[in-house]
C-alpha positions in Angstrom: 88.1 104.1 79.9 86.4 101.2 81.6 87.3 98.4 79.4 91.2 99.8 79.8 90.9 99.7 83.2 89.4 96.5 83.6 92.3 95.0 80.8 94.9 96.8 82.8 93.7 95.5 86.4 93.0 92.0 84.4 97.0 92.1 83.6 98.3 93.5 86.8 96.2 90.1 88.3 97.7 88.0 86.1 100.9 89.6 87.1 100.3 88.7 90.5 99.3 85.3 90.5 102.6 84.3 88.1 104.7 86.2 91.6 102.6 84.3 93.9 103.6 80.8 92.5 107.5 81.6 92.6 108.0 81.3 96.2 111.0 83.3 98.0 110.6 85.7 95.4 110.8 89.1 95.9 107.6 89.8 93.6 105.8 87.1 96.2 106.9 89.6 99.1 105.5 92.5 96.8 101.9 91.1 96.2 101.5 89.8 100.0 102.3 93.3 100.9 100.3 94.8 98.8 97.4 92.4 100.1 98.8 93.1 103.5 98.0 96.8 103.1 94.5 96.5 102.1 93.9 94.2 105.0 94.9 96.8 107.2 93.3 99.5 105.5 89.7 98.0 105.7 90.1 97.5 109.4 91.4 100.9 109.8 88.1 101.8 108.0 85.8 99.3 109.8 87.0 98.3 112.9 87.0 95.2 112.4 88.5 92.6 109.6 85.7 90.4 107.8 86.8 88.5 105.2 83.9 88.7 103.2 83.8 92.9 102.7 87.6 92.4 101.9 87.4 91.0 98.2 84.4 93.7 97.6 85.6 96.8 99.2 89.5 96.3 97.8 88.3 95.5 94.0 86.1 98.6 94.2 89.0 100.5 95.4 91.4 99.5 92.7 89.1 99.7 90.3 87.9 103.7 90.6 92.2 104.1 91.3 92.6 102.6 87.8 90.1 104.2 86.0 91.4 107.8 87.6 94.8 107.0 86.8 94.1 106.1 83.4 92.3 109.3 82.7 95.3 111.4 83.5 97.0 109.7 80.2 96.1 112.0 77.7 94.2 111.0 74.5 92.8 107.5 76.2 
């Protein structure tokens, strides 16, 4: 189940980055919110925002959300 995830949150980065470079689009407004909500959700956590927990605490996050979603298809 790891290598799915990790090819599944590989894709879904990929994704993000080809929605990032079309500016005014509404997948731009998607991924900013996205990284909006984790933002907010560390310093609801911590207290305070620091940049450099932000990247570590929000892959570790997706990552164990990927893996448990990906275990609730059945025969993967």
């Amino acid at each position: 189940n790891t290598w799915i995830t990790l090819g599944a949150i590989l894709i879904l980065i990929i994704i993000g980055q080809f929605f990032l470079r079309a500016k005014g689009s509404v997948g731009s407004y998607v991924v900013k919110s996205i990284v909006k909500q984790f933002m907010d959700l560390i310093e609801q956590s911590i207290g305070t925002f620091v940049h450099r927990y932000y990247a570590f605490i929000a892959s570790l996050f997706l990552f164990i959300l990927t893996c448990n979603w990906i275990a609730l298809i059945p025969g993967v």
